[in-house]
C-alpha positions as CSV (number, residue, x, y, z in Angstrom):
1,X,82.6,-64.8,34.2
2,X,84.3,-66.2,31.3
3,X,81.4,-67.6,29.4
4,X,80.0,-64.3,30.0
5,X,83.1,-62.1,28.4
6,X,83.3,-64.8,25.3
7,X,79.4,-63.7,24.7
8,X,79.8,-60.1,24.6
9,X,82.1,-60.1,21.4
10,X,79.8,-61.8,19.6
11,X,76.5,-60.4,20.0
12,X,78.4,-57.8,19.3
13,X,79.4,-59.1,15.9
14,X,75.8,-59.9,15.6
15,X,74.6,-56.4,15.9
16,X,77.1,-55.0,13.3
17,X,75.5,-57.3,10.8
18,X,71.9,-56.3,11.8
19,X,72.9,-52.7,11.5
20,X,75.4,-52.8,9.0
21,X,77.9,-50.6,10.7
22,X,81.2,-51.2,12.9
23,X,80.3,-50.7,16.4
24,X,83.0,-52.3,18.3
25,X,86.9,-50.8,17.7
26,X,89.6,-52.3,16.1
27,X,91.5,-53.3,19.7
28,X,88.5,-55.2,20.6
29,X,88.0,-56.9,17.5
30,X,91.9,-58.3,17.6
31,X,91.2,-59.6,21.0
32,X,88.2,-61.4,20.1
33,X,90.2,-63.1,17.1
34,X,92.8,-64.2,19.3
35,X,90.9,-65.5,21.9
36,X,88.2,-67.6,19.2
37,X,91.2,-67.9,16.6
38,X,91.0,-66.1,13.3
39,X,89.3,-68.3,10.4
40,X,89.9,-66.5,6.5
41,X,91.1,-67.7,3.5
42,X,92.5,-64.9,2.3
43,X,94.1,-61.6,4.2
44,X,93.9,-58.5,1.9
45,X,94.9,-55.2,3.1
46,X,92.6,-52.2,1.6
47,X,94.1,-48.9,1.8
48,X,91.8,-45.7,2.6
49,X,91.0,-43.6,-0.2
50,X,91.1,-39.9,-0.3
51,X,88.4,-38.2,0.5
52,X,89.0,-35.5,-2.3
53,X,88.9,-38.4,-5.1
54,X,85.4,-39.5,-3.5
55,X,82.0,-37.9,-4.7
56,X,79.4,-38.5,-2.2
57,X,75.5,-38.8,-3.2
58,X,72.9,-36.5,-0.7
59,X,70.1,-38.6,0.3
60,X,67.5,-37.0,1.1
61,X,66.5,-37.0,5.0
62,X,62.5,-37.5,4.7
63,X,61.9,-39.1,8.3
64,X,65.1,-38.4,10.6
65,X,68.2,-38.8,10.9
66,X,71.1,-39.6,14.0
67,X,73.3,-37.2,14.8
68,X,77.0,-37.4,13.8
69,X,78.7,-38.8,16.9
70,X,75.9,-40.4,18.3
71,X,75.0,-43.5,16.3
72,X,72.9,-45.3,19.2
73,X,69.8,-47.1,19.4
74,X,68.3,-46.2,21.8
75,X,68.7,-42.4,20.9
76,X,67.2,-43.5,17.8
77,X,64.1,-44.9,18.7
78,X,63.9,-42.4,21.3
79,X,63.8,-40.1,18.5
80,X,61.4,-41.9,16.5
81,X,58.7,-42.1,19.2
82,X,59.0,-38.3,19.5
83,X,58.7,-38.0,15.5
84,X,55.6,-39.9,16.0
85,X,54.1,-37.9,19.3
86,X,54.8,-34.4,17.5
87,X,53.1,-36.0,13.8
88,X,49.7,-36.7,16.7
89,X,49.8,-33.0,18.3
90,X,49.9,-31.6,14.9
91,X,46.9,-34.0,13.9
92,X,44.7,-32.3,16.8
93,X,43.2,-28.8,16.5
94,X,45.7,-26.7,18.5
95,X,43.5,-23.6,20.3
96,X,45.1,-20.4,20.9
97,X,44.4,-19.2,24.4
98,X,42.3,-15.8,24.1
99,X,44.1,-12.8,24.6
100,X,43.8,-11.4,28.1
101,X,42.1,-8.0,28.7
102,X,45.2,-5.8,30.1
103,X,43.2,-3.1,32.3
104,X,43.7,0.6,32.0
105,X,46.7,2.1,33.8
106,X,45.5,4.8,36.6
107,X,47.5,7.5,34.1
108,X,45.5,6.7,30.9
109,X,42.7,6.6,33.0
110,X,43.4,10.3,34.4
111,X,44.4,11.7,31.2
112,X,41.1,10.3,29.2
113,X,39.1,11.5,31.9
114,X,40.5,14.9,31.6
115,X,40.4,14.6,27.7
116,X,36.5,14.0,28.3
117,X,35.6,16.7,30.6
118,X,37.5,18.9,28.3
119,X,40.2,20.1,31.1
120,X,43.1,20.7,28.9
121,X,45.1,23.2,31.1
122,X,45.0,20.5,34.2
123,X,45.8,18.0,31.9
124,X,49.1,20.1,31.0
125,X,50.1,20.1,34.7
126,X,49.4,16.8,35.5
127,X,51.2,15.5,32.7
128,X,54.1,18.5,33.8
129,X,54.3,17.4,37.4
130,X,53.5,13.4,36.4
131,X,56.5,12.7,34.3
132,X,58.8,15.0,37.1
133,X,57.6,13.1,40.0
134,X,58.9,9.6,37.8
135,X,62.1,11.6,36.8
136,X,63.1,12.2,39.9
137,X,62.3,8.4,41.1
138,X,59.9,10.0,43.8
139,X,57.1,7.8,42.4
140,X,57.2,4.8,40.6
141,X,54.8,3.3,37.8
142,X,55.0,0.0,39.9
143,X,53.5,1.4,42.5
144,X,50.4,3.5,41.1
145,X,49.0,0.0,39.5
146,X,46.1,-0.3,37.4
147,X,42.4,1.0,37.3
148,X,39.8,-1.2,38.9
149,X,37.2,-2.9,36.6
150,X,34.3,-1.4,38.9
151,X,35.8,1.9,37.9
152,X,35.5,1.4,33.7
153,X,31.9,-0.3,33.9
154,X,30.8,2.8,35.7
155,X,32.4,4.7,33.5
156,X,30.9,2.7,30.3
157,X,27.2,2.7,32.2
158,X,27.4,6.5,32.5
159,X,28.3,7.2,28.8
160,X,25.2,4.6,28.3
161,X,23.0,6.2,30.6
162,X,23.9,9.4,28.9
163,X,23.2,8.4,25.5
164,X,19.9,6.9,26.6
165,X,18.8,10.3,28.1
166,X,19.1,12.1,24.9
167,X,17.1,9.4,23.8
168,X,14.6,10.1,25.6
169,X,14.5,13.7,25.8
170,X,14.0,13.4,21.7
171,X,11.9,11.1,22.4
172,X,9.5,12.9,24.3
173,X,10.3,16.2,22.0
174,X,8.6,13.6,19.1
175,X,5.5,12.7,21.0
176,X,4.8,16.7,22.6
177,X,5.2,17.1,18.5
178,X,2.7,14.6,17.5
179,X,0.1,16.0,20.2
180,X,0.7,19.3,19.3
181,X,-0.2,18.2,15.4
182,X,-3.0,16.0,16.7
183,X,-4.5,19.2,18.3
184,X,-4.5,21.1,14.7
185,X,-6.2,18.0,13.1
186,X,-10.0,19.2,14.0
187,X,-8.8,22.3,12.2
188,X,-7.0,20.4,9.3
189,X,-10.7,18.5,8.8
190,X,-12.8,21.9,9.0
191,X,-10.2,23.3,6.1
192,X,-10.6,20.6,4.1
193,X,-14.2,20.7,3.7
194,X,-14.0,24.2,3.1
195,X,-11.5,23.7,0.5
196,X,-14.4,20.8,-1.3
197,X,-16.9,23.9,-0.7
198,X,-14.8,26.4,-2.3
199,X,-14.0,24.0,-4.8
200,X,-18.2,23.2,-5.4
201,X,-18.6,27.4,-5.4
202,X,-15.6,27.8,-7.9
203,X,-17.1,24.8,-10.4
204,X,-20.6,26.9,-9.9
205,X,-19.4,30.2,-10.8
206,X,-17.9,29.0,-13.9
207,X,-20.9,27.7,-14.7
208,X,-23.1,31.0,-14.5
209,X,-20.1,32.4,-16.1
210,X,-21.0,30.1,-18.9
211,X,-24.7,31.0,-18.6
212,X,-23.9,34.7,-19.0
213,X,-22.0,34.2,-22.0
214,X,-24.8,31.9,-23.9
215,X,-27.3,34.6,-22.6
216,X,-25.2,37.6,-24.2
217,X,-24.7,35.7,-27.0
218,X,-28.6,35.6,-27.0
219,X,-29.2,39.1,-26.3
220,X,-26.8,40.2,-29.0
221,X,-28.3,37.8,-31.9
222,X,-31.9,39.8,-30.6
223,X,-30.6,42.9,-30.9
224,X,-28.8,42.1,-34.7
225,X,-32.4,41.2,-35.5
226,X,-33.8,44.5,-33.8
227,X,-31.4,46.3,-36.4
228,X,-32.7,44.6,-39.4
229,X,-36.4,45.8,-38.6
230,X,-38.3,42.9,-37.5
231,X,-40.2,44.2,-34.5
232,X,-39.4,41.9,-31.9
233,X,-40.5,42.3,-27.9
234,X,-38.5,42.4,-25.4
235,X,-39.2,41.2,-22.1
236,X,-37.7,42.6,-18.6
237,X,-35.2,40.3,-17.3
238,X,-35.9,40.0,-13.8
239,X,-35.1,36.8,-11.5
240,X,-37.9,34.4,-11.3
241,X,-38.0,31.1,-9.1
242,X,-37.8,27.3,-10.4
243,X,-40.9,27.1,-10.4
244,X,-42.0,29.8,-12.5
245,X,-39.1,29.1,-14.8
246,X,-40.8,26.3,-16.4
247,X,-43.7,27.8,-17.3
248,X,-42.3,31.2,-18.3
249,X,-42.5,31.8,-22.0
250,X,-39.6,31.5,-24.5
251,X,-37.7,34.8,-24.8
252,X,-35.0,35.2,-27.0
253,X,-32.5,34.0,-24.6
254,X,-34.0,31.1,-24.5
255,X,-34.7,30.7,-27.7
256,X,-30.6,31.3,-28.5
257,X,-29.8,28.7,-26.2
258,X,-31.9,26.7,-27.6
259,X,-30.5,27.1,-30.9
260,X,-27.0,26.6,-29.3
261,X,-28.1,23.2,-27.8
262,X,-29.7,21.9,-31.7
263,X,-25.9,22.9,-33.1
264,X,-24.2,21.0,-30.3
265,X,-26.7,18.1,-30.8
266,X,-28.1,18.4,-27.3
267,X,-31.6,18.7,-28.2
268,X,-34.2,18.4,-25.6
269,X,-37.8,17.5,-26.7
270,X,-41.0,18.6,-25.2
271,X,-43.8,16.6,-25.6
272,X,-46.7,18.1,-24.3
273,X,-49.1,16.2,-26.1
274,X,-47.8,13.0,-24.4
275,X,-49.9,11.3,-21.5
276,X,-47.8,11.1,-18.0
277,X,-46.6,7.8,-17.1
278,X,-48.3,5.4,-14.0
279,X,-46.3,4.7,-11.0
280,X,-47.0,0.8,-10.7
281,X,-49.3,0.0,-7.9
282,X,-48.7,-4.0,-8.0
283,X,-44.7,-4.2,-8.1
284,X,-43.2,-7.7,-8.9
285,X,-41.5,-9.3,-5.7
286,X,-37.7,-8.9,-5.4
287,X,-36.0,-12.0,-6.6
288,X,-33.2,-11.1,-5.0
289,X,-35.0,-11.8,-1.7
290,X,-34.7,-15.7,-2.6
291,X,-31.0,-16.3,-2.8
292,X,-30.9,-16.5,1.1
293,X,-33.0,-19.8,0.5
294,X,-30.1,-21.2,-1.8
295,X,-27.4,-23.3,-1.5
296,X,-24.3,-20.5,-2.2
297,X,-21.0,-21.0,-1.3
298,X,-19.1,-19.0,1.1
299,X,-18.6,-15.2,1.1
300,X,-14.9,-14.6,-1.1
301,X,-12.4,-12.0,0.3
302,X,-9.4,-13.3,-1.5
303,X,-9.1,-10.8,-4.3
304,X,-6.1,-10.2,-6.5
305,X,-5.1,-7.6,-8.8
306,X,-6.1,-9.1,-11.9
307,X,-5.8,-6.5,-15.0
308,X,-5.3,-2.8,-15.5
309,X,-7.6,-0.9,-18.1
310,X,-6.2,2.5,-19.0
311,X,-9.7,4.0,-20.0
312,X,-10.2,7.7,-19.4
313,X,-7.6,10.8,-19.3
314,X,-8.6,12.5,-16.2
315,X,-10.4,10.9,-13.3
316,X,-12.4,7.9,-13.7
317,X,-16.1,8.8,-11.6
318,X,-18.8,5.4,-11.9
319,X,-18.1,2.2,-12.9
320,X,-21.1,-0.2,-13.7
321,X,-22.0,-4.1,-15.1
322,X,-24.3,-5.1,-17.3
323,X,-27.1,-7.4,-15.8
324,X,-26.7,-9.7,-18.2
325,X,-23.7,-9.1,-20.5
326,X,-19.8,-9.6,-20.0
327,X,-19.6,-5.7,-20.2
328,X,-19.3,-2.5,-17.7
329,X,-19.4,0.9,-18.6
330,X,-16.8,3.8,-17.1
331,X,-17.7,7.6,-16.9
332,X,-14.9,10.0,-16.7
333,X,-14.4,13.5,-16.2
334,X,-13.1,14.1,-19.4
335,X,-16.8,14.3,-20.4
336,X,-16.8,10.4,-22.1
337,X,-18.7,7.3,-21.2
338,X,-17.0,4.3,-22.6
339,X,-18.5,0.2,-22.9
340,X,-16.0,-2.1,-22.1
341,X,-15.5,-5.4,-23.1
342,X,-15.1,-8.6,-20.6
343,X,-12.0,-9.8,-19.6
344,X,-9.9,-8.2,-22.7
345,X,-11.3,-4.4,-21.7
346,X,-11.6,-3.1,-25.5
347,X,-13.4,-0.3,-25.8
348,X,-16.6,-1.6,-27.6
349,X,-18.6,2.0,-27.5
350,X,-17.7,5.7,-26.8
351,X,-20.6,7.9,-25.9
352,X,-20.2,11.8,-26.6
353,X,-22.3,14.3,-25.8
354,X,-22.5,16.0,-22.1
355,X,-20.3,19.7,-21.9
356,X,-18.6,18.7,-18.1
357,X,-17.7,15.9,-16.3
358,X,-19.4,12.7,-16.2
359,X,-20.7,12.0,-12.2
360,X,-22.5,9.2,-12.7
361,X,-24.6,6.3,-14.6
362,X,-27.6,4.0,-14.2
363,X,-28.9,1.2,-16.5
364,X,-31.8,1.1,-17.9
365,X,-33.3,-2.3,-16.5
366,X,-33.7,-3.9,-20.0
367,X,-30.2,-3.1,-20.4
368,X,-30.7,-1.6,-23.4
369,X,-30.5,2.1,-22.6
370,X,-28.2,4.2,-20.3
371,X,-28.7,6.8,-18.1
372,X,-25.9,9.2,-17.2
373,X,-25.8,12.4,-14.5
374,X,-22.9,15.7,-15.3
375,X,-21.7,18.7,-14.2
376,X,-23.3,20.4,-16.9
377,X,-27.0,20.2,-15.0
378,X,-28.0,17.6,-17.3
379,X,-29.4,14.2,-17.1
380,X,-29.0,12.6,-20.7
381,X,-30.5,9.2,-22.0
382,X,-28.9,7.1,-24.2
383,X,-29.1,4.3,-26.9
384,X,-26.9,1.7,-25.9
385,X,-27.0,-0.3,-30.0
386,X,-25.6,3.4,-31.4
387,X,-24.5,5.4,-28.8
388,X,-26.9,8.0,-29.8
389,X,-28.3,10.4,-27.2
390,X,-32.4,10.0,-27.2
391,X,-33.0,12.1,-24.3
392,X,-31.4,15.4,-22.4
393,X,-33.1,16.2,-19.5
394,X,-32.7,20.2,-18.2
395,X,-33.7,21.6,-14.6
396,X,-31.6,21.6,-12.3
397,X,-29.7,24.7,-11.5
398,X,-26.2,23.0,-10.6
399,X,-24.3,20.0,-11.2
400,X,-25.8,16.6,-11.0
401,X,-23.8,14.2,-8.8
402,X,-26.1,10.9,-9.0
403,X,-28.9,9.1,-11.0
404,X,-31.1,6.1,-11.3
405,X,-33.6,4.5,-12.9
406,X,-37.1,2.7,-11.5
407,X,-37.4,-0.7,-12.1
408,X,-40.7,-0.2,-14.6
409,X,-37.9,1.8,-16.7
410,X,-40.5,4.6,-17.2
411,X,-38.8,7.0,-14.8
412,X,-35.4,8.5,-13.6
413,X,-34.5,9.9,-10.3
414,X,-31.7,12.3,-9.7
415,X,-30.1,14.3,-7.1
416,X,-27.9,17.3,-7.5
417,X,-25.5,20.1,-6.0
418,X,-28.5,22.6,-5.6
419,X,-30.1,20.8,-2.6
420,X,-32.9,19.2,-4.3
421,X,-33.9,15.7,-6.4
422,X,-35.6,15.6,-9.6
423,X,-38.1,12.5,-10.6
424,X,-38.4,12.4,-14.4
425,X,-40.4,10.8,-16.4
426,X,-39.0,9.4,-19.6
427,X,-42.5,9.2,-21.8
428,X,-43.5,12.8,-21.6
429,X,-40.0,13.7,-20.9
430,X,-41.0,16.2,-18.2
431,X,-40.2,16.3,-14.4
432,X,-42.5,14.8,-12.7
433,X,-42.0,16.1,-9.0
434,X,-39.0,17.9,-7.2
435,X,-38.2,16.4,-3.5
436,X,-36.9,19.6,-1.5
437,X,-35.9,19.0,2.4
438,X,-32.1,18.8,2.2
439,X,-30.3,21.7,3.2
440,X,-26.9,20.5,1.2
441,X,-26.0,19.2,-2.0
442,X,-27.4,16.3,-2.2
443,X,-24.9,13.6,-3.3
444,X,-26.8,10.0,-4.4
445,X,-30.1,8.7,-5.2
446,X,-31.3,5.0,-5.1
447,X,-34.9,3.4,-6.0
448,X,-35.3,0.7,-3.6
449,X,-35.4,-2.2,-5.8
450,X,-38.8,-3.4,-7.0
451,X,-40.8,-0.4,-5.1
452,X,-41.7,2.9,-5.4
453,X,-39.0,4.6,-2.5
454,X,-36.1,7.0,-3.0
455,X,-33.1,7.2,-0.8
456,X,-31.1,10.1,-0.7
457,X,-27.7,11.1,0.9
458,X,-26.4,14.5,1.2
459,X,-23.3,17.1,2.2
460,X,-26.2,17.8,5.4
461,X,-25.0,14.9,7.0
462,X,-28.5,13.0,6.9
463,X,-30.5,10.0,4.7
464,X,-33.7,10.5,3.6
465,X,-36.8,8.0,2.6
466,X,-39.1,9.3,-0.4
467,X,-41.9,8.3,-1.9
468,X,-41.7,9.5,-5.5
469,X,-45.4,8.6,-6.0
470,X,-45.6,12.2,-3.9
471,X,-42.5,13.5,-3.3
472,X,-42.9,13.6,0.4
473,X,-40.4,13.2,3.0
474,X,-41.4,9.8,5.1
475,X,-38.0,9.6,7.3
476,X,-34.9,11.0,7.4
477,X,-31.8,9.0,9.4
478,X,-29.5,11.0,11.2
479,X,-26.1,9.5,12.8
480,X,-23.5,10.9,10.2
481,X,-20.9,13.5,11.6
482,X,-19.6,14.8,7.8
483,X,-21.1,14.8,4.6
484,X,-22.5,11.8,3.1
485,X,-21.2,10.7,-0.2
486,X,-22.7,7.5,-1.1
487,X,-26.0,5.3,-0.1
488,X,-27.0,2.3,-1.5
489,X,-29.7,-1.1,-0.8
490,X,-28.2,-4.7,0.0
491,X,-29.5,-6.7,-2.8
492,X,-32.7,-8.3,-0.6
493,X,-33.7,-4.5,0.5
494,X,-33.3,-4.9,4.2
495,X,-30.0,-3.3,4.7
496,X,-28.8,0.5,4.2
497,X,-24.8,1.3,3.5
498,X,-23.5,4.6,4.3
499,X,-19.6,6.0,3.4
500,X,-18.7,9.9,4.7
501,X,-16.2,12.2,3.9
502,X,-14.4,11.1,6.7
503,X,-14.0,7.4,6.1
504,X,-17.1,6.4,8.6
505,X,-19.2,3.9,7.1
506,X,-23.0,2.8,8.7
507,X,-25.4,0.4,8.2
508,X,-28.7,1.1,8.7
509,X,-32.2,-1.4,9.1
510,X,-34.4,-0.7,6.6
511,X,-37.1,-2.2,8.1
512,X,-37.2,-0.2,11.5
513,X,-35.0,2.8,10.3
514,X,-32.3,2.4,13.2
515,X,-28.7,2.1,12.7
516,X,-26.8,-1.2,13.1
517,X,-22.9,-0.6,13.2
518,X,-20.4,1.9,12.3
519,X,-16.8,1.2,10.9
520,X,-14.3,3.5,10.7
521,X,-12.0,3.3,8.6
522,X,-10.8,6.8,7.8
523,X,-9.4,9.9,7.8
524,X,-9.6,9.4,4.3
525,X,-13.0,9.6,2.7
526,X,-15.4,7.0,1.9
527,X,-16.4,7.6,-2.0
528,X,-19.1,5.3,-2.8
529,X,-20.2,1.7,-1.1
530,X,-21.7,-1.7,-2.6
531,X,-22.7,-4.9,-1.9
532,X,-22.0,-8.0,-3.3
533,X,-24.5,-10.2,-5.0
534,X,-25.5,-12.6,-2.0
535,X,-25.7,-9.1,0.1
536,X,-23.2,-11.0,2.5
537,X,-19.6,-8.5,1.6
538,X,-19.9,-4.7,1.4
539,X,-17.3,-3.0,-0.5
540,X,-16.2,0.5,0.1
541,X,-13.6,2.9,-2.3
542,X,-11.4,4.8,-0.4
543,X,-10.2,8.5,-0.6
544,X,-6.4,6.6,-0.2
545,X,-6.8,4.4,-3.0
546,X,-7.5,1.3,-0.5
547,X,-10.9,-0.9,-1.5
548,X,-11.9,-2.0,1.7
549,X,-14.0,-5.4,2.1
550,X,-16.8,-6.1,5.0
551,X,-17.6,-9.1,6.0
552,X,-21.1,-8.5,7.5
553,X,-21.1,-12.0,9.5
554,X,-18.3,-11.5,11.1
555,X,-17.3,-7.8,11.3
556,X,-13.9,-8.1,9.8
557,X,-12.0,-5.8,7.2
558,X,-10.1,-7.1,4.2
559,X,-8.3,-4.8,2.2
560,X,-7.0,-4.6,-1.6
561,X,-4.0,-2.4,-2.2
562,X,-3.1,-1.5,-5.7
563,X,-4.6,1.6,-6.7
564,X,-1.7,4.2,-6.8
565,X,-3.9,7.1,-6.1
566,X,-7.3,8.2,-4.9
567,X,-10.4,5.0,-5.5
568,X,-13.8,6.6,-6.5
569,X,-15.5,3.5,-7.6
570,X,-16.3,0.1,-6.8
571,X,-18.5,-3.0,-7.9
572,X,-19.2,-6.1,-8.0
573,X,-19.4,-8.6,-11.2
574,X,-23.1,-10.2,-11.4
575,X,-21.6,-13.3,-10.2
576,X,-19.7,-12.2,-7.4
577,X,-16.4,-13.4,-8.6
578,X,-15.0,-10.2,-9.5
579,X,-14.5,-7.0,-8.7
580,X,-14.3,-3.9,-10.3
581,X,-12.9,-0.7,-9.0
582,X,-11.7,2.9,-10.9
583,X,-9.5,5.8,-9.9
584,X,-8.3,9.2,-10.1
585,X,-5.2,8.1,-12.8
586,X,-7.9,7.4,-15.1
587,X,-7.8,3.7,-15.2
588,X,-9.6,0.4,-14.2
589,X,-8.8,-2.4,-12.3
590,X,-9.9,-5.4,-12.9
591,X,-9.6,-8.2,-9.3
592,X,-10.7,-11.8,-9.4
């Protein structure tokens, strides 16, 4: 026991001088001292300042610091192991606890539901005898609890279920709608050919308008030269056919018009002196009927919108290439044909000369002449070195929608709104021979290449074989349901394309005169169709400014969008790797 209490004094001592501080108390230190005996040298007495006199320096506190009072150790390091578990909670990402869903209390939930329904004098007395009843402490809010959660998802699925019936009921509104318009559409089509017809009868009646004013004009310049005294006859107008027209003698109408045509540099020769041209018996083979035996490369689809040439003011009617030269040639309806430079589409020549709109053109198969149809009943021929006119020819009674030329070059064919085709021949500059059998306008004309056939397509919904060596009928193909705008020959000959007003195109076989397919790709109207070089893609301009692309093999449709309005024309470079199409802004566009 004694060893023990001489110990405790000085591990005490032995602390103090670790720490630095006075633990122990003055009484024990004096008994310590005289139990071990008191070893200085010196005994000074220091006497306790006043705290007033003392200025103390603030330290700052960064870690922690022991309480006043209770300057322990073990409180200490107590408090520095808690320092150091609060520094590792703050360390972790602390996750508020989601907010919990407090359910509706069974007097919101009457109130709303009376809100809802519209109930606004119950809702007075409930809330009236409500708030009495918790006055009075006959009922208590503790008691009434809260609204089931069955009760709100009903509530939620019937506001659903109500919102998805008016859904519906529009819904079905919409498609009784669309069936109701659908029924109108038969009528909508029947208008709109109608309105084309009335359209065809208003452009005619200007045009005998036109022909009564050149024939007053005639009839007045006869009767200034009555008054002078030159004894001139007379003949009685009377209405004569076609026929007899051309071989009626020159009255002075006639001869005024005439005159009119020589000022206006439309002059049409007659050269009856000159022997008819031959229809070749022995026609060369079609060359084109050999490129199945090459080597070509696959069929191209991939087109892109390549160049824009702003050519024409009004609508742009025919585009065609050259055979052999980078350049294509544009009729318009502003009554211009226009040569156009390949790629840079400058305008190289500008052909004047026809009195209406420009339907369509043909070249001449030397390339070297032009050929061009109009609304102004006229079919003129033209020098493609000077742009001069060499040729008018005069005889049909309405517009001329197509022409084309025979592969000799000695003779044009073309078709027109007065239900009939004209065969012309270019040496004696004379109509040959008149093909009547269509009951419509009739709307193209095609030589079969390298032969001595027409085809014709008409407004009567029907093709038609020729043989211009006659002028007779041989087969007519019927399958179209609306007038037929455009016809044309796959490059080898065995293959007829048809387009309608309604968007249906057909192919035909030549060779046994039976359809093949039909493709619909309407309502909008088919304008004109042709083939690529290797016969293998058939392009067709639509009424909705799409150029759709046929893949013959295998049946499927590409299209090319980038016409902003109607598409009246398509064709093909000689090569196949572009494609030219024009429209109803005027312009052309170039895709490669």
């Amino acid at each position: 026991m004694a060893a023990e209490e001489g110990m405790a004094p000085s591990a005490l001592r032995v602390l103090e001088e670790a720490l630095g501080v006075g633990l122990t108390s003055a009484g024990a230190t004096a008994e310590a001292v005289a139990a071990e005996g008191a070893y200085y040298l010196e005994q000074v007495t220091i006497t306790e300042a006043s705290e007033d006199d003392y200025e103390y320096e603030e330290i700052p506190d960064d870690n922690f610091s022991i309480p006043e009072g209770e300057e322990d150790l073990a409180k200490a390091i107590h408090m520095v192991q808690e320092q150091a578990i609060d520094t590792h909670i703050l360390e972790q990402k602390t996750v508020l606890p989601s907010k919990p869903v407090v359910p509706e209390v069974i007097e919101d939930f009457l109130c709303n539901f009376l809100i809802k329904m519209g109930m606004t004098r119950t809702l007075d007395c409930f809330q009236s005898e409500w708030y009495e009843l918790i006055q009075k402490g006959i009922t208590e809010l503790r008691e009434v609890g809260n609204v089931p959660d069955v009760y709100t998802q009903n509530m939620l699925l019937e506001n659903e279920n109500k919102n998805l019936r008016k859904d519906l009921k529009h819904y079905k509104q919409a498609a009784e709608l669309k069936l109701h318009y659908a029924s109108y559409e038969p009528t909508i089509r029947v208008l709109h050919e109608k309105h084309h017809t009335l359209l065809k009868q208003k452009m005619l009646t200007s045009l005998e308008r036109d022909r009564a004013v050149k024939q007053i004009s005639g009839l007045q310049a006869s009767w200034r030269l009555m008054d002078t005294g030159h004894d001139i006859y007379v003949p009685e107008i009377r209405v004569v056919p076609s026929f007899e027209k051309e071989n009626a003698p020159e009255g002075p109408t006639q001869k005024g018009l005439r005159e009119a045509r020589e000022q206006n540099k439309c002059k049409t020769k007659m050269k009856d002196n000159t022997k008819d041209s031959e229809f070749p018996t022995d026609m060369m083979p079609n060359p084109n009927l050999y490129l199945c035996k090459e080597n070509i490369g696959p069929a191209k689809f991939d087109y892109k919108l390549n160049d824009i040439f702003r050519l024409h003011e009004l609508p742009v009617s025919c585009i065609i290439v050259h055979p052999r030269r980078d350049i294509l040639v544009s009729c318009g309806e502003d009554r211009l044909w226009k040569v156009v430079g390949l790629p840079k589409g400058n305008v190289l020549l500008t052909g004047f000369g026809h009195t209406d709109w420009l339907s369509n053109c043909c070249f001449h198969p030397s390339g070297n002449k032009l050929a061009t149809s109009s609304g102004d009943t006229t079919v003129k021929l033209w020098d493609l070195s000077n742009g001069n006119c060499i040729l008018t020819l005069e005889g049909h009674n309405h517009a001329v929608w197509s022409c084309t030329w025979h592969s000799c070059g000695d003779f044009v064919a073309s078709s027109s709104l007065d239900t009939t085709s004209k065969i012309w021949d270019v040496n004696s500059e004379r109509c040959r021979c008149t093909l009547y059998g269509h009951t419509d306008s009739v709307n193209s004309i095609e030589f079969f290449p390298y032969s001595n056939t027409l085809l014709t397509g008409s407004a009567d919904k029907t093709l038609s074989v020729w043989d211009a060596r006659t002028g007779k009928c041989e087969q007519s193909l019927y399958g179209h349901m609306h007038s037929i705008n455009d016809a044309t020959f796959a490059p080898r000959g065995h293959i007829i394309a048809s387009c309608d007003a309604c968007g249906v195109t057909k192919l035909w076989d030549f060779r046994k005169l039976l359809p093949i397919v039909s493709i619909d790709v309407g309502p909008s109207p088919g304008n004109e169709v042709n083939f690529d070089p290797s016969g293998r893609v058939l392009a067709q301009a639509s009424g909705n400014g799409v150029i759709h692309l046929l893949d013959l093999k295998s049946g499927q449709i590409h299209k090319l969008m980038g016409h902003e309005s109607e598409a009246h024309t398509v064709v093909f470079s000689q090569d196949g790797e572009s494609l030219f199409s024009g429209g109803s802004d005027g312009t052309v566009r170039t895709w490669s």
